[in-house]
N, C-alpha and C positions, 0 to 999 in steps of 0.2 A: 504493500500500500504506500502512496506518496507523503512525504514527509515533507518538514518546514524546506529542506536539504534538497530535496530531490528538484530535475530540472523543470522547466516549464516549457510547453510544447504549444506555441500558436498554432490553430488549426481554421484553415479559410477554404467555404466550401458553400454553396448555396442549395447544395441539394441537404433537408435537414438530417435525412437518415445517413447519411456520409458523416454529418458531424457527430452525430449521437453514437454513431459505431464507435468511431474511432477514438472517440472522448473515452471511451466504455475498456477499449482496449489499452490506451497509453495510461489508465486509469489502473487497472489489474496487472501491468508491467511495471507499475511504482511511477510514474510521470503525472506532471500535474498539466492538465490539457485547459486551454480557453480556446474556445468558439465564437467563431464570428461567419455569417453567411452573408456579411459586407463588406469589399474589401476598405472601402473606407474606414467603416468605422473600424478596422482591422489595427488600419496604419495609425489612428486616433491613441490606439491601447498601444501599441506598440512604441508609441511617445512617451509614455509615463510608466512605461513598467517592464520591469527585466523578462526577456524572453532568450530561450536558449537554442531553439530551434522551431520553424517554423515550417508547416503541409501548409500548399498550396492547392488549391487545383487550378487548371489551365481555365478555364468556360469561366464566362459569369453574366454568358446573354445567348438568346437566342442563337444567333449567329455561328456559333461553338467552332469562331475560326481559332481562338488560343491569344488572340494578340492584347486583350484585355489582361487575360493570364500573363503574357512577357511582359506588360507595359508595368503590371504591379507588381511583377519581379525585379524589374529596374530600378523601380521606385525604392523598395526595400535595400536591394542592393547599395543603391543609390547613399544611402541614411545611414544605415547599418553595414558596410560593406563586409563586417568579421561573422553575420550570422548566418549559419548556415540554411538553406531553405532546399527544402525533398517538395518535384514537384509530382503531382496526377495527372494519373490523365489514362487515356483507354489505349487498348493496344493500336488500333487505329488510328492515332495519333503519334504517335513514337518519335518522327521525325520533329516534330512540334517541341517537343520533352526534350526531344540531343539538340535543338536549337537553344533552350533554354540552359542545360547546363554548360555548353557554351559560351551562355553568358553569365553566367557565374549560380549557378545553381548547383547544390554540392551533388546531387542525384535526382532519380526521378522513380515512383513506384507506379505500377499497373493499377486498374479497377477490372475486376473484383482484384482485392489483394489476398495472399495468403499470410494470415496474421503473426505466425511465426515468423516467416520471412520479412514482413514488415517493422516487428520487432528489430530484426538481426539489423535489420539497415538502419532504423533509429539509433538503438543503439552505437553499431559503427560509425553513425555519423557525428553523434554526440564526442566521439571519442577521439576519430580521426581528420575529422573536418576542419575543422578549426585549426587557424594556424599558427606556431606561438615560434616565432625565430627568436626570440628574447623582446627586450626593449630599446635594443638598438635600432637604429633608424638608417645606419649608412647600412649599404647590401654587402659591401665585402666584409665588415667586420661581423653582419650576421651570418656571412661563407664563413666565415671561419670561426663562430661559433658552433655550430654543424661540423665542421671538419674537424674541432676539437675533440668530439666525440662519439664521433663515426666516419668512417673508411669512404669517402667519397672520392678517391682519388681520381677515378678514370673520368668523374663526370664532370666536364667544364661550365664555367658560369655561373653569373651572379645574379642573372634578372630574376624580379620578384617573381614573377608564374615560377619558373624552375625552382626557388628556393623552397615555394608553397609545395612542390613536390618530394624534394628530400625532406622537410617535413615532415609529409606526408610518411616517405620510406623508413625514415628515423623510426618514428612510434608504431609502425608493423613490421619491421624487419623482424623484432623478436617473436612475435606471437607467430601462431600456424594458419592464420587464416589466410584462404584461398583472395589473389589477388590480379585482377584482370587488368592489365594496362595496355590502355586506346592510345592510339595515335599514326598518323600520318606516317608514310615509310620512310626510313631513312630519320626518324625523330630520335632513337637512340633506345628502343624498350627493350631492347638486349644487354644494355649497359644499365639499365634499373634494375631487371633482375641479378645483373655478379651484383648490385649494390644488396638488394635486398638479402641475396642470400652470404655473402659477405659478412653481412653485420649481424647475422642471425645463429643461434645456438647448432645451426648446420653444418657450422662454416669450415670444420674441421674434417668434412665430406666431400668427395667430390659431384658439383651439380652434375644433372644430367641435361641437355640440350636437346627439343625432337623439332623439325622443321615438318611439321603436321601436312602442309602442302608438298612437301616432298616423298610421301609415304599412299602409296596406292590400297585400296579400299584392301585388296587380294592379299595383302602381306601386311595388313594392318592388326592384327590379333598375333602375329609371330614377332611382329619387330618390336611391339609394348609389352606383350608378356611372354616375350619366347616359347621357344619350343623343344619338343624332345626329340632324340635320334632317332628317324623312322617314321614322323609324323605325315610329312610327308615327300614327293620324288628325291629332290634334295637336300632333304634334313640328315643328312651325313654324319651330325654329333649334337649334342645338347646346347641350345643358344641359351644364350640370360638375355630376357628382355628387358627394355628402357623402363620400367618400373620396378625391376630388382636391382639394378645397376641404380636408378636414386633411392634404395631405401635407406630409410635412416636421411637423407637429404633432400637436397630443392630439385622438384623436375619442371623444366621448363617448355610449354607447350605454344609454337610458336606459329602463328597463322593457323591460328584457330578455329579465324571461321570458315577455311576451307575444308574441315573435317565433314564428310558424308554421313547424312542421317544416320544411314546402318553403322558405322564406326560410332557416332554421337551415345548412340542406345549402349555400347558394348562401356566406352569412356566411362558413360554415367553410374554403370552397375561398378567398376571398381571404386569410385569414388566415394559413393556410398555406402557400400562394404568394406573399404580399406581392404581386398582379397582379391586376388585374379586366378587362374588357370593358365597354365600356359598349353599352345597347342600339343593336342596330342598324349599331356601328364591326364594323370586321375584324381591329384592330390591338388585340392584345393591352400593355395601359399598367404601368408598374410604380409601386411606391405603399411611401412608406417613414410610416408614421402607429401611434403608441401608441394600443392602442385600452383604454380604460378605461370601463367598461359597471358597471352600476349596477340593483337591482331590490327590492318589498318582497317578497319570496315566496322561499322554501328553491330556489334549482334543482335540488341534490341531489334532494330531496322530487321534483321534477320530473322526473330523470331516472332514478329508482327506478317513477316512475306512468309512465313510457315519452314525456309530455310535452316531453320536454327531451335533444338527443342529450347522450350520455355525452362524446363527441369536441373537441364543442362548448363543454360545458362544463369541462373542463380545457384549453383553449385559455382563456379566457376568465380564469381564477384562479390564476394562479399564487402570485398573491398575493392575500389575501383581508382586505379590514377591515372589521368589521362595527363601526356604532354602533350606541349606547344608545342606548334608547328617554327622552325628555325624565323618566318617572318614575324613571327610575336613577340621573342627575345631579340631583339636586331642588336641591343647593347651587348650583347655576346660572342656575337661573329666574328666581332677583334679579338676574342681572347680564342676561343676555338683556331680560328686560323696561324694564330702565333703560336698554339699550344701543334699543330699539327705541321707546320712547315718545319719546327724542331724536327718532330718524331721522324717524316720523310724523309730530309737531308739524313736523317742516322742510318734508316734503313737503307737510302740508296749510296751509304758511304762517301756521301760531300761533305765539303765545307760546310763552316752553317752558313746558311741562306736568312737573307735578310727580307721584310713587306715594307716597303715604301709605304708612307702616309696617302699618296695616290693610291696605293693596289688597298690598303685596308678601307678607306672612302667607298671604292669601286665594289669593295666586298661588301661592304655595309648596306649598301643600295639595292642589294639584289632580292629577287622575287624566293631562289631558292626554293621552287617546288618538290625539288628531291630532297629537300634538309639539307643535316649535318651531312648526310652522306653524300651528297652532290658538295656540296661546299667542299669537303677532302678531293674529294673525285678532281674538281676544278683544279686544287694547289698541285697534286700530285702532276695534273697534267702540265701545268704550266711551267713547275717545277724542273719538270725532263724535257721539254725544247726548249724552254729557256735560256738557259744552260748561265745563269750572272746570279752573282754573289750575293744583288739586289731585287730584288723583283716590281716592277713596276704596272700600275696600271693600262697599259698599253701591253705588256708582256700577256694579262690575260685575254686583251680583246685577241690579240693575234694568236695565242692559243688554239681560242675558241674556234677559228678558221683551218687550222691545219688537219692534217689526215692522220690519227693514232700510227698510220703504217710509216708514219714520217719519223718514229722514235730515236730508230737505230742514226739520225741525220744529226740526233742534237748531240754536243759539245758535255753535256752535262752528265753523258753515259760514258767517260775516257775510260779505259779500262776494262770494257764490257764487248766481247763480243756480239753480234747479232742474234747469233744462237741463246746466249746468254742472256739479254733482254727477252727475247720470245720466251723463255720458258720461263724468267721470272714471273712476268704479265700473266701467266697461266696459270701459276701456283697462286697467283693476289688472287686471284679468279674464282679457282676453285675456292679457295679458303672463301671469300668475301658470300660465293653463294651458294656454300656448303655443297659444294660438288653435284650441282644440279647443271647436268648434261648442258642441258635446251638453255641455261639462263648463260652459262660459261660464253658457249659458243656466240649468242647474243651480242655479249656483253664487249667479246672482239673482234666483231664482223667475220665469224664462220660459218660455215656449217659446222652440224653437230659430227661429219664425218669428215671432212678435214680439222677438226679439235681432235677427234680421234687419234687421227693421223699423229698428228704433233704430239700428243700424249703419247705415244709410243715411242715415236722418234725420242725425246727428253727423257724415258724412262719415269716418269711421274706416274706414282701409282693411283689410280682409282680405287676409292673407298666401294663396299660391296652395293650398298644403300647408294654411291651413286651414276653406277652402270645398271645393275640388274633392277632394283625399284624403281627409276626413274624413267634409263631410258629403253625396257627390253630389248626394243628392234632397230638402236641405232645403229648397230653395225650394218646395219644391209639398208641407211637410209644415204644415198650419194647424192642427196641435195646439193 
């Protein structure tokens, strides 16, 4: 039951049984709930008296376009910028919901809701929404409060959205809840998860990594829970699957939403069980593993277009961080870029290389659709035909015009034979897209049968997951 202590949950809602439920329930969960089915008189109470979190719903007219709903999210936002606000709304609306947390709304629940679930997300939102850098006000001295006491090393920046985020990693890294983090490709959700499980009681484990789009529906039950010798044509010895390989640690499920209904159904039953089968065993195994899964696409959106079970995905989010997209944090791009033209020049054995105030300007400017990972992609390229000590803004316009086959031409490769470039380019290749055939070849104007080719020629070995899963029948494709 609610106490003097306990928090207070504004609730705004004009249909009356929407308010009387939900009063009913944050009531019997220990929360102290006020009702308003105006949003005015909402924002009136909300002047005079401490609230900790606040339901919205989207509607509050005929119309049920949502934008009275955003406009009185903005408003609160607006006033209150620190309180948190979960909006409503129907699955039919979904797009409406990811436009509003967007803009700054900490989540958003379905109607009908399922009251546990609804709990779990108050709760988590009560606990992880909010964001407390200290009481500092400059952003670097609150990075390096964060960095005082947690391992953020790999992740660059200071703008406020990113800090809202290691925040955010800070006080769940330790706990085991399941953590879905949205965002845009190339925004870095690969580098939140080593952070997450880094800082976490895991951390003395090695993660496991699955690129869920790289794994076909057919060998999807043998490559998460293995199989035994004999199971089946080519089961020649006993595998351990990617869920015994993280037990005890962090498994990270990457492009999530490309997992297939039938896979979805099979995901969900170990999750819920904490137990799988591997193919072909008789013994049921148990499996204690965080699993933190990662995607660029709305699953909600997914699971409103029937794509995406519903079950599955609140399994999957209990806790949710989305990063900005690289044009949000634009204060960042200088220090990414000076943090990554280091790393470069190391790995490609140069001098260090210098950014002209032109070429960081020029950086700073840009649209950066592809992120961080375009943004490196850029230095790196400019980098090797460049071939000067300094780099200037005009070094990347001309970059940008020349032909990747023009590498072996720059000054910047002394000491490299041709050979020796071509096969580095293939190793960044594979490694950057986890040995996915079709993305490799893509990514350096081949085919997937002259990539082949040259994979032989360089003797670079292919991982098993990425010839036979990926690509069966590339060897007989002479595109």
């Amino acid at each position: 039951m609610p106490t003097s202590s306990s928090p207070h949950i504004l609730i705004i809602d004009d249909d009356s049984s929407v308010l009387v439920s939900l009063a009913l329930l944050l009531k019997q969960s220990g929360y102290i709930a006020h009702t308003f089915d105006d949003p005015e008189q909402a924002l009136e109470f909300l002047s005079t008296h401490k609230v900790d979190l606040v339901l919205q719903d989207m509607n509050f007219s005929l119309q049920t376009s949502g934008e009275e709903g955003l406009a009185l999210l903005a408003e609160i936002k607006k006033s209150y910028p620190q309180l948190p606000v979960l909006l409503m709304t129907a699955w039919g609306s979904i797009s409406l919901a990811v436009r509003g947390v967007k803009l700054g709304a900490a989540d958003f629940f379905t109607k009908p809701w399922v009251n546990v679930q609804l709990v779990q997300l108050v709760n988590a939102t009560l606990k992880f929404a909010s964001v407390d850098i200290g009481t500092n006000t400059d952003v670097g001295t609150a990075r390096q409060a964060l960095d005082g006491q947690y391992d953020f090393s790999e992740i660059v920046g200071e703008h406020p959205e990113l800090l809202k985020v290691l925040a955010t990693v800070a006080r769940v890294a330790k706990t085991n809840a399941s953590v879905l983090i949205l965002g845009e490709s190339g925004t870095g959700k690969e580098l939140i998860f080593d952070a997450l499980h880094r800082n976490s009681p895991r951390a003395d484990k090695e993660a496991v990594k699955v690129n869920m789009g790289a794994i076909t529906s057919s060998l999807f039950e043998s490559e998460m829970f293995g199989h035994v010798r004999g199971a089946f044509t080519d089961a020649k010895a006993d595998r351990k699957g990617h869920f015994a390989s993280a037990h005890q640690s962090s498994l990270f499920l990457d492009e999530i939403g490309e997992l297939s209904r039938s896979d979805q159904v099979k995901l969900l039953r170990v999750l819920q069980t904490q137990s799988y089968q591997a193919v072909g065993a008789s013994k049921t195994e148990q499996v204690n593993v965080r699993v933190i899964s990662a995607t660029n696409r709305e699953l909600a959106e997914l699971v409103a277009n029937g794509e995406f079970r519903e079950d599955l995905f609140y399994r999957l989010n209990l806790i949710t961080i989305r990063l900005p997209p690289l044009r949000e944090r634009r204060s960042d791009i200088a220090l990414l870029a000076k943090r990554f033209i280091v790393s470069l020049s190391a790995d490609y054995g140069m001098q260090a290389v210098q950014l002209a105030p032109s070429a960081i300007a020029w950086l700073s400017d840009g649209d950066w659709p592809g992120n961080i990972r375009q943004l490196r992609q850029t230095l790196e390229r400019t980098l090797l035909l460049a071939g000067k000590s300094v780099l200037e803004q005009q070094d990347f316009i001309l970059s940008e015009t020349q032909n990747p086959k023009d590498l072996q031409a720059s000054t910047s490769l002394a000491g490299l034979t041709l050979d020796e470039v071509e096969k580095h380019m293939i190793e960044r290749a594979m490694s950057q897209y986890q040995g996915n055939i079709t993305r490799v070849a893509k990514s350096l104007g081949l085919s997937r049968f002259a990539l082949y080719r040259r994979l032989e020629k360089h003797q670079i070995q292919v991982a098993e997951q990425g010839v036979d899963q990926l690509e069966p029948n590339a060897a007989q494709d002479k595109s």
